[in-house]
C-alpha positions in Angstrom: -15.1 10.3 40.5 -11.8 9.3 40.4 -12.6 5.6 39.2 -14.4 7.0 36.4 -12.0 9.0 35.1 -9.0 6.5 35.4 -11.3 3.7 33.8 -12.3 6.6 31.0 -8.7 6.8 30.4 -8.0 3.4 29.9 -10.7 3.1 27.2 -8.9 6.1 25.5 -5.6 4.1 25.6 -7.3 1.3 24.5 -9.0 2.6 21.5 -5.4 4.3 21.0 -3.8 0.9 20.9 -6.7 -0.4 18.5 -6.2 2.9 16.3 -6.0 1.8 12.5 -3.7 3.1 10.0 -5.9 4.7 7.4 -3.5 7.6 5.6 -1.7 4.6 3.3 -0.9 2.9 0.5 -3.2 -0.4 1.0 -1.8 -3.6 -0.3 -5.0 -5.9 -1.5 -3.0 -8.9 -2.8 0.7 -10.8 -2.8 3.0 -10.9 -4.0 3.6 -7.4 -3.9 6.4 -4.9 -4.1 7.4 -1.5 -3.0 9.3 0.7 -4.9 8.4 4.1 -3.2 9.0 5.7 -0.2 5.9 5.8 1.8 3.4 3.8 4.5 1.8 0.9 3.1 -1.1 -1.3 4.8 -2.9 -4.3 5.2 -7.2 -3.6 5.4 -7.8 -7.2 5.6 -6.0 -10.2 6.0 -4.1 -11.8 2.7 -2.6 -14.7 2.0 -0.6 -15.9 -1.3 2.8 -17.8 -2.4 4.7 -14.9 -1.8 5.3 -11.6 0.0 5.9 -7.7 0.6 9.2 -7.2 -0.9 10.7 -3.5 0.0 13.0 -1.9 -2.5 13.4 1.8 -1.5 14.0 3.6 1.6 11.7 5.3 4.1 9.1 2.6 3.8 6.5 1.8 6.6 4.3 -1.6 6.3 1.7 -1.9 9.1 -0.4 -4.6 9.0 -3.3 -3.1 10.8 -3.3 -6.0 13.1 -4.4 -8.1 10.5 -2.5 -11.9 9.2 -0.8 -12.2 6.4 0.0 -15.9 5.4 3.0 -17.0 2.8 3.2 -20.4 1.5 6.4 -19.7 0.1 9.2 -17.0 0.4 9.1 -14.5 3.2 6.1 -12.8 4.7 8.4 -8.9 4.5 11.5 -8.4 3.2 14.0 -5.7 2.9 16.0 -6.1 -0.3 19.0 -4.0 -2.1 20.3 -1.2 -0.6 17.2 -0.1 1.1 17.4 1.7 4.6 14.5 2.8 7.1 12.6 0.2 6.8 9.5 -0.9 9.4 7.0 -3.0 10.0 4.7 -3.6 12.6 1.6 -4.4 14.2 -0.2 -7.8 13.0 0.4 -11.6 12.4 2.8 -13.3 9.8 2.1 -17.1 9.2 4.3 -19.5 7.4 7.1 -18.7 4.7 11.2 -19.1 5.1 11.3 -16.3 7.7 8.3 -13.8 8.7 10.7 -10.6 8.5 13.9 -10.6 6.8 15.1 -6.7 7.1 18.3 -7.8 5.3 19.1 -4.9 2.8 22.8 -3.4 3.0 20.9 -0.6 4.2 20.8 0.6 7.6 17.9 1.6 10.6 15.4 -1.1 10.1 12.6 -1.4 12.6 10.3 -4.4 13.0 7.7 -3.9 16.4 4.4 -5.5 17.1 4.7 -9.1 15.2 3.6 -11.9 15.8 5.4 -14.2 13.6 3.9 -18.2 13.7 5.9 -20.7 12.4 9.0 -18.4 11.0 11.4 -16.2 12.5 12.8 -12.6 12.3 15.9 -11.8 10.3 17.6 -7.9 10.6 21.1 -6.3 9.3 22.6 -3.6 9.4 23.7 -0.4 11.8 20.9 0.7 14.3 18.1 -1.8 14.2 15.9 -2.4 16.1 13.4 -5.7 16.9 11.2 -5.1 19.7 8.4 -6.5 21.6 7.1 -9.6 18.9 5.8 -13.1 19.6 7.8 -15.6 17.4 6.2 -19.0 17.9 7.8 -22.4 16.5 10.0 -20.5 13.9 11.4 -23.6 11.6 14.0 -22.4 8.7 13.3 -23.7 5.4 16.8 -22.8 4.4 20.0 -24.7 5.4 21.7 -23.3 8.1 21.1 -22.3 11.8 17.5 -21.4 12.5 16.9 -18.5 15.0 13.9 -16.9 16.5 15.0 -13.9 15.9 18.4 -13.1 13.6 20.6 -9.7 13.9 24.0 -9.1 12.4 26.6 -7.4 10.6 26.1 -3.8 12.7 26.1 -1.4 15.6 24.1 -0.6 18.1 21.5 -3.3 17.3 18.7 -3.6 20.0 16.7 -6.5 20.7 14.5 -5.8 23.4 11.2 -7.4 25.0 10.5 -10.4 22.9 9.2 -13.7 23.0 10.2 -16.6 21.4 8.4 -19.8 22.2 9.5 -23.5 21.0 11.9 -22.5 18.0 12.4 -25.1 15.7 15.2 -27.0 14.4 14.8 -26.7 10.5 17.4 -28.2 8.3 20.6 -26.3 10.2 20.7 -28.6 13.3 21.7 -25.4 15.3 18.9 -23.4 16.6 17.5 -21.6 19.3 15.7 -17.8 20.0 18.7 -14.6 19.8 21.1 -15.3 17.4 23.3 -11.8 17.4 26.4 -12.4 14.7 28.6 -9.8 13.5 26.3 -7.2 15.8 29.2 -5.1 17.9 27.9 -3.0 20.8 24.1 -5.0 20.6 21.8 -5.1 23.4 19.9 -7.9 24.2 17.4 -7.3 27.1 13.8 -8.2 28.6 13.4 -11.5 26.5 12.2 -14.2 27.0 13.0 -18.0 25.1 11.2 -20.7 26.7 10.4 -24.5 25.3 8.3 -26.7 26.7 10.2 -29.3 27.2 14.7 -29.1 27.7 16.0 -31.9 24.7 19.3 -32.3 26.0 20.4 -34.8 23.3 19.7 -33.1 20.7 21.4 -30.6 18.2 22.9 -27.4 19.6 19.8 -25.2 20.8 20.9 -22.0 22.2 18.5 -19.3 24.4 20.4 -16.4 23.2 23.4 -16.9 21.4 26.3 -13.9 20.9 29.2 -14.0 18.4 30.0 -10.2 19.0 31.8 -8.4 20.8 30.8 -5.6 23.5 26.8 -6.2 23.4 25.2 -6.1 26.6 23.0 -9.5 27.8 20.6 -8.0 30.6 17.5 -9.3 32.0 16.5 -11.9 29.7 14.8 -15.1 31.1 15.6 -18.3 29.0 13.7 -21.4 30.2 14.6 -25.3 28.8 17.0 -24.6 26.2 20.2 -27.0 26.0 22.6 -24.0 26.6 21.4 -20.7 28.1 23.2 -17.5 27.5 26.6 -18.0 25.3 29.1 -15.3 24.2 32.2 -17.6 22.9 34.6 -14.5 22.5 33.7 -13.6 25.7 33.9 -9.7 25.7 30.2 -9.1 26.1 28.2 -8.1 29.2 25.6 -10.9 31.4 23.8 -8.8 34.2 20.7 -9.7 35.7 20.1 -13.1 33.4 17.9 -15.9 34.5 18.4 -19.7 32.9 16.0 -22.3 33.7 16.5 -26.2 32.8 19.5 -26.0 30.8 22.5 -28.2 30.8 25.0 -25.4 30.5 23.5 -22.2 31.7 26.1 -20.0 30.6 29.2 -20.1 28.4 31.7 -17.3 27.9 30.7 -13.9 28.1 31.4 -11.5 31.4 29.8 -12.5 34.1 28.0 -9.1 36.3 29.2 -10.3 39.7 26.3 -12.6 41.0 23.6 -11.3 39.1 22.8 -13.9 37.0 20.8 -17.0 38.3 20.3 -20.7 37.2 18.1 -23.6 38.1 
């Protein structure tokens, strides 16, 4: 009796996961733009030259777990002075950077990605990026290309991702966490893994923090030239593991001996 009722309760939190968003605004082709607050969806997959751009504030885009694929541009963006901004829950392919939350605005949310081939860009006080997939993110744009991008604000949290064989781009530096400008973020339970370490090659960071005061914690950062880095070193390491990098660590406060390397 017992096994019947804990495996009927794991279908109902599966079909809970699978649960569609239905009560929206659906989006049926790109480019397209949002100038209301509001939840807007995907109820197929689209593709096009551009994206969702986001111009207001208080705006939801769930993808339903469906793909939406750019060929140019950026797969959602966050533009103006916009605040409150999420998206979540499907597949972005292609384009200069999957998500780029990067409004003056403030409390931006992006949950649920899977981003393939660009990364994840947020600004601003309060935001949040939590538990995506960003696989070989490559920059179009010149400059350092990051798996996932937070700065300029506080109490930024990036929490439970993985980024997997980030790409170098144009920028020559690149890696997964890139937090700049982000006092007080926390960085925990990621993990940034390539397959192979390139220790000759341009400056590829696991997680890399020019901030002060954020908390580094239980991240796991496999073949990446350097590790963990915090130059100014005034933010927290505890309970960090670095595997197959030439400098493990750089900087930063070290929690006793709870970060490990090999």
């Amino acid at each position: 009796m017992q096994s019947k009722i804990l495996a009927l309760s794991l279908l109902a939190l599966s079909a809970a996961a699978r649960a569609e968003t239905t009560d929206c605004t659906e989006i049926t082709s790109v480019p397209y733009a949002v100038n209301a607050p509001g939840v807007y969806c995907l109820k197929s997959s689209l593709s096009g030259i551009g994206g969702i751009g986001i111009a207001a504030d208080d705006v939801t885009i769930d993808l339903n777990g469906h793909t939406l694929e750019v060929s140019s541009g950026i797969g959602v963006a966050a533009y103006g002075n916009s605040k409150n901004g999420t998206v979540r829950n499907g597949t972005i392919r292609g384009g200069h950077f999957a998500v780029a939350m990067i409004s003056s605005g403030s409390g931006h949310l992006v949950e649920r990605i899977r981003a393939e081939g660009s990364g994840i860009h947020v600004r601003g006080d309060g935001g949040v990026v939590r538990n995506n997939v960003v696989i070989g993110s490559t920059s179009a744009n010149i400059g350092p290309n990051y798996g996932i991008n937070v700065h300029e604000g506080a109490g930024i949290r990036v929490s439970d991702n993985l980024i997997v064989n980030p790409g170098l781009g144009y920028g020559g530096e690149a890696g997964g966490i890139l937090a700049l400008g982000a006092t007080g973020a926390t960085i925990e339970r990621n993990v940034v893994s390539c397959a192979a370490v390139e220790m000759f090659s341009p400056v590829r960071y696991g997680i890399h923090v020019s901030s002060d005061g954020a908390i580094v914690a239980g991240n796991h950062v496999v073949n990446m030239r350097t590790g963990i880095t915090n130059p100014t070193g005034t933010s927290l390491f505890l309970n960090n593991t670095v595997r197959g990098a030439k400098t493990p660590f750089f900087g930063g406060v070290m929690a006793g001996t709870t970060n490990y390397s090999f």
